[in-house]
C-alpha angles and dihedrals in degrees: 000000000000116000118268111233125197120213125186109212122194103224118190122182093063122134119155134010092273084060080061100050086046098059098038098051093053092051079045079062101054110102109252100025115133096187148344135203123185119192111201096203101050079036089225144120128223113209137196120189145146108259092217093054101044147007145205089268095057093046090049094047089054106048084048093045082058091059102258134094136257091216095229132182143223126230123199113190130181106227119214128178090042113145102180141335088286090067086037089054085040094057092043087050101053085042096049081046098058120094117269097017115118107181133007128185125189127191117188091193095062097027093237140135124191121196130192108199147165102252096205091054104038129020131202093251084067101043092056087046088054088051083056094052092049090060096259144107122240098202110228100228089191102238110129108267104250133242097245094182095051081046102064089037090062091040086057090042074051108053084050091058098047086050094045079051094053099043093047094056095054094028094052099054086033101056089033080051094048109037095049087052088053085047102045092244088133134064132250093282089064093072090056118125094237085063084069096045074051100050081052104054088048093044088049099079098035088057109038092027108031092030094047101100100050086053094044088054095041092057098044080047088060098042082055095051102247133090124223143182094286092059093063086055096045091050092035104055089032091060083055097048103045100036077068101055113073077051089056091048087045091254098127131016121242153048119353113222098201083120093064100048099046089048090045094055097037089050088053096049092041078056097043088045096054094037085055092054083045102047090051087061094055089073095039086107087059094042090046078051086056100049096057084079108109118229098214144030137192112242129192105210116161092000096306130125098227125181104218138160118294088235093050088068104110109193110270103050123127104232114199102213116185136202118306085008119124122244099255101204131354119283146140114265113250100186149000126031131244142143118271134210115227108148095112088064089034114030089225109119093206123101116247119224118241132197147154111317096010119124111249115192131227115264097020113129115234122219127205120347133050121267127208105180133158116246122237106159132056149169111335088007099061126099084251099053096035084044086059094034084067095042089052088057098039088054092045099047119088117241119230093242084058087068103081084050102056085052100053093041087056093066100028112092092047086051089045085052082054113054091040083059088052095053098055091047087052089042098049104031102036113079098246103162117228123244111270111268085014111171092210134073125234091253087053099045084052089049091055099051098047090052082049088058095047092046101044095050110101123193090160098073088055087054098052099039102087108030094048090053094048094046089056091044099046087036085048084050096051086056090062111036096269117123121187117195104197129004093242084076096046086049096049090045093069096058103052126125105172125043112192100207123205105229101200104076089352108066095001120053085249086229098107121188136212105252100159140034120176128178133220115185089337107142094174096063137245097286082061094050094045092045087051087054108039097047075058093051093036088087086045119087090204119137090223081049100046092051090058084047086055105038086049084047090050092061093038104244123175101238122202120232095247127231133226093005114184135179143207131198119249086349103070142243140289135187138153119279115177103337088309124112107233127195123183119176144101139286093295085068103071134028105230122019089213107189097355095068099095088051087051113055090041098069088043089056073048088057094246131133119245115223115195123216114201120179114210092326102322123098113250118173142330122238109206108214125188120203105199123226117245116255101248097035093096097042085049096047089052086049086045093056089046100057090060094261121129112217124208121191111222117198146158094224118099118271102269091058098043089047088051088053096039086041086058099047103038101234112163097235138018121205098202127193091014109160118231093253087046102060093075082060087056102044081047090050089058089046094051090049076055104254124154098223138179125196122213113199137135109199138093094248091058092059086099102059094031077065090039094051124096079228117016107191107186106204095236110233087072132095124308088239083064096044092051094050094053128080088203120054113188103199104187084071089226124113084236079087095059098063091033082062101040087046096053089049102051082044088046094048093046093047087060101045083056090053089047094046093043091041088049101031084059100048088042096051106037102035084068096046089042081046094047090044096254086120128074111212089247113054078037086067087038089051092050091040090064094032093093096025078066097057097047100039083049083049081052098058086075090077088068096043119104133219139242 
């Protein structure tokens, strides 16, 4: 079976859901594409296909055969190291070669290179590493890398704007003119034939310049087979239009509606210009994520310290970072100690401490002392990137409660067209008498109303309704140590009622002590005993295990590499230690407990976890080990209560423990001696009582149920496993993130129900009153221009929201 491959593409054009449809049914038709996903907010599709079937070309050629664009950017790069045009041919060759560039042109006269490219599939950073590999320089000149993405987004703000201009020049003395000629506010000469010949001049822009592009997208719609917002428009402001033309020419008798038309178009622009500024300002949180990144590091390379380039770091250089720097890329410290700043990954506003041998993370900020570290991580592999990497795809992913509005916005705009028809029918055909003194003619009442209906019909609010909303949310996320990795997730966590929370890492510190050790039949001591377990445990990475290692560590015992070390899950482990078969574990391990029973079951009635020693068969002595409760787990878990939520402890301790942590922090149930592959069973039993549960864990053993779970939230100082089976990642490591997540997205989910309601509720309401001739045609257009500018303006409210 081929490999699957997954391509972001940057489409601009679009301007309602069935835009959407549109683009994504024609990628559906390229040979070789598994899925495709368009998101109308981030502007942006998200594409699966099989690489032998299908390339970028074919994928760029369709979405512009559908009408629409691929933003792309231009790279100039000065070229060193060229010898003649071969190498000049060779270097355009490997660029046009690399992934996301579509065309690449290399002079050797002039030493450049330019380089049209996808952004979203290829950055500058990797074109001039290609040019590197390729034996030659790409000079740093020293001007900040643009954004090319952001660039064809504002081209596009600014195209809107030179349209909104245009309109508003000719629209405003048009529809002054007009009106006070309707209300007798002018005199005699303004009923003269050549007013109209002047209305038209003024209405002609508007409606071939300023109107092109709804009638350039309406015709490549239909040659698609679909019909979006544009061709209501289109429809609506030409009926208008032409209707006055044969007037104009004396034809008919009667009123001109230049007016309307130009209104109608310049409305909807002024609508279209405002929901792309504030479109833009849905993904500020993503863009703030992106210019963390620092620009330079110190290096030190044959013994120098050098300032280069952030993206010329190769993993394995040592980075000097001094005081009130930021941590370029990811790495391990090597020396020095300092606090460190990482409350824009984590959301938590205290410094954390660093020291020999601790992780520090690109684009932190460190404090006070100087920092030497080795760098192991770098560009797309470090926290940031891969940070970015998972709001990208949350943004881009659909949401289950978009659903029923894709599939009313696929039939929409056909069933707009008919009950306009239908209007005018009823209009025109039913015997409706005309006010008394009316200036207009059945035909041309009839006329009016339908053009109401087309104008005031908005597909585009449904369409906006639920990704704006999700880009804030998962943005807002980002800002406090929440990701989300899909919107199906922000969408379920709103609806919880029970978290299962892991004890061990998640409401404990997961750093567990020795606090007791008491012995049975032992002669050597206790040193001897401890020295026998922990060069066991020593091969285990178990927490229980690590806290004999350190204790043994702590009063500086010489501990044995153990042989033939075995372990079983939730029993122990055993190996070999100086001839002497040696067995640590719990309970599980041994069949009767003998005279250690009492001392037992009294650290356990301590909450503490009773560890058995067993010399080559013989039971030998108990350790007692504590692991302590996190500081805010009880607050949390109280939080968590009062907003309506039950909460279950799930370990792997006996029951007496368990009950003494649960007991402390307050949580509802304990599930108590639960084997790692068992808590996956017990996070299925509450599902199956129907419960929507989330399960909060940050260990490798809790892969399973994180997976199991409606929500899995993996506490992000735990292992990458946990990390990958969970669709939220909390990266400050503290329950605090628990209740900040389940709290944006059941601000995030009612802030979408509001969009939906408001984006229904308004079609539902004014297409009959446009239907039944309460609407002009104009403050029809003015009412569907804002429309949309209201749903994302009420997304954008999120921003401002605060957090538990």
């Amino acid at each position: 079976m081929s490999e699957q491959k997954h391509l972001t593409l940057p489409i601009t054009g679009m301007t309602c859901a069935n835009c959407v449809a549109t683009v994504e049914r024609n990628l559906k038709k390229v040979g070789g594409v598994k899925s495709a996903s368009v998101n109308l907010s981030s502007e942006r599709a998200t594409v699966v296909f099989d690489p032998a079937m299908a390339g970028l070309e074919d994928l760029v050629a369709r979405v512009e055969r559908a009408g629409y664009h691929v933003a792309e950017g231009e790279a100039d790069l000065v070229i060193r190291k060229m010898s003649d045009n071969n190498d000049a041919r060779r270097l355009e060759k490997a660029l046009a070669n690399l992934e996301g560039v579509l065309e690449a042109r290399v002079s050797h006269a002039t030493e450049r290179a330019i380089v049209v490219y996808i952004p979203t599939v290829v950055s500058q950073r990797e074109l001039r590493a290609a040019v590197k590999s390729a034996g030659f320089e790409a000079v740093e000149t020293g001007e900040a890398v643009e954004d090319a993405e952001q660039k064809a987004r504002q081209q596009e703000i600014d195209q809107q704007r030179r349209f909104l201009t245009i309109g508003l020049i000719f629209t405003i003395p048009l529809f002054v003119l007009s009106m006070s000629r309707d209300f007798g506010l002018l005199p005699g000469w303004a009923h003269n034939s050549w007013m109209n010949w002047f209305f038209l001049a003024l209405a002609t822009p508007v409606q071939f310049y300023v109107g092109s592009q709804y009638y350039v997208s309406a015709y490549k719609a239909l040659r698609n087979g679909s019909a979006n917002m544009d061709v209501l428009v289109a429809m609506g402001s030409s009926i208008a239009y032409f209707y006055s033309l044969p007037i104009v020419f004396g034809l008919l008798p009667g009123h001109v509606y230049f007016e309307t038309s130009a209104v109608i178009l310049t409305l909807i622009k002024l609508g279209k210009f405002l929901e792309a500024r504030a479109k833009g300002r849905t993904s500020e949180a993503l863009k703030k994520l992106m210019g963390l990144r620092a620009k330079t590091a110190w290096v030190i390379r044959d013994d120098q310290e050098l300032e280069i380039a952030a993206d010329d770091v190769t993993v394995g250089d040592i980075i000097l970072v001094k005081p009130g720097e930021k941590i370029p890329v990811d790495g391990v410290v090597m020396e020095g100690r300092s606090s460190v700043d990482e409350s824009m990954l984590t959301g938590e506003s205290l410094p954390v401490e660093k020291g020999p041998g601790d992780a520090v993370i690109g684009a932190t900020m460190n404090k006070l002392g100087m920092l030497r570290f080795e760098a192991t991580k770098i560009g797309k592999e470090t926290a940031l990137a891969q940070i970015i990497r998972l709001v990208e795809a949350a943004q881009g992913s659909k949401a289950p409660i978009q659903k029923l509005a894709d599939q009313i916005s696929a039939v929409f705009v056909p069933a707009v067209i008919g009950i306009a028809l239908l209007t005018f029918a009823a209009w025109y055909f039913i015997d409706i008498p005309l006010p008394v003194e009316a200036e207009v003619s059945v035909f041309t009442r009839a006329l009016i109303n339908m053009v109401a209906v087309l104008v005031i019909a908005c597909p585009c609010a449904m369409g906006l309704a639920t990704p704006t909303a999700v880009m804030v949310g998962t943005g807002k996320g980002a800002e406090h140590g929440i990701l989300i990795k899909d919107s199906e997730s922000l969408e379920r966590a709103g609806r919880l009622d029970v978290v299962v929370l892991d004890k061990t890492g998640t409401i404990t510190r997961g750093q567990p002590a020795v606090t007791d050790i008491v012995l049975g039949d032992f002669a050597q001591g206790e040193n001897e005993l401890l020295r026998l377990a922990a060069s066991v445990e020593k091969a285990s990475e178990h927490p229980l295990g690590e806290a004999l290692v350190a204790e043994a560590g702590n009063r500086g015992l010489v501990l044995e590499e153990p042989t033939g070390f075995k372990a079983e899950v939730g029993f122990g482990v055993e190996a070999e230690v100086d001839g002497l078969r040696v067995q640590v574990g719990s309970k599980r391990l041994i069949s009767s407990l003998h005279v250690l029973e009492a001392e037992a079951e009294r650290l356990q009635m301590e909450a503490k976890t009773a560890l058995f020693v067993l010399v080559d068969g013989e039971m030998q002595g108990v350790f007692g080990v504590a692991d302590t409760v996190k500081s805010g787990s009880a607050a949390a878990i109280e939080k968590l209560h009062e907003m309506g939520l039950q909460v279950a402890m799930i370990s792997g301790d006996n029951r007496q423990t368990a009950e003494a942590i649960g007991a402390q922090v307050g949580v509802d149930t304990v599930l108590a001696e639960v084997l790692p592959g068992d808590k996956a069973a017990e996070v299925k039993r509450l599902q199956e009582a129907g419960h929507i549960v989330a399960m909060v864990g940050d260990g490798i053993n809790d892969a399973p149920a994180l997976a199991q779970a409606d929500v899995g939230m993996a506490i992000g100082t735990g292992t990458d496993v946990a990390m990958a089976s969970a669709p939220v990642v909390l990266m400050s490591g503290e329950l605090q993130g628990v209740l900040r997540a389940i709290d944006l997205s059941r601000k995030t989910l009612r802030t979408i129900k509001q969009n939906l309601f408001w984006a229904f509720i308004y079609n539902v309401i004014l297409i009959p009153a446009a239907a039944m001739g309460f609407l002009n045609p104009m403050l029809a257009a003015g009412a569907m221009a804002f429309s949309s500018v209201f749903v994302v303006s009420n997304s954008l409210r999120l921003r401002r929201s605060k957090l538990n």
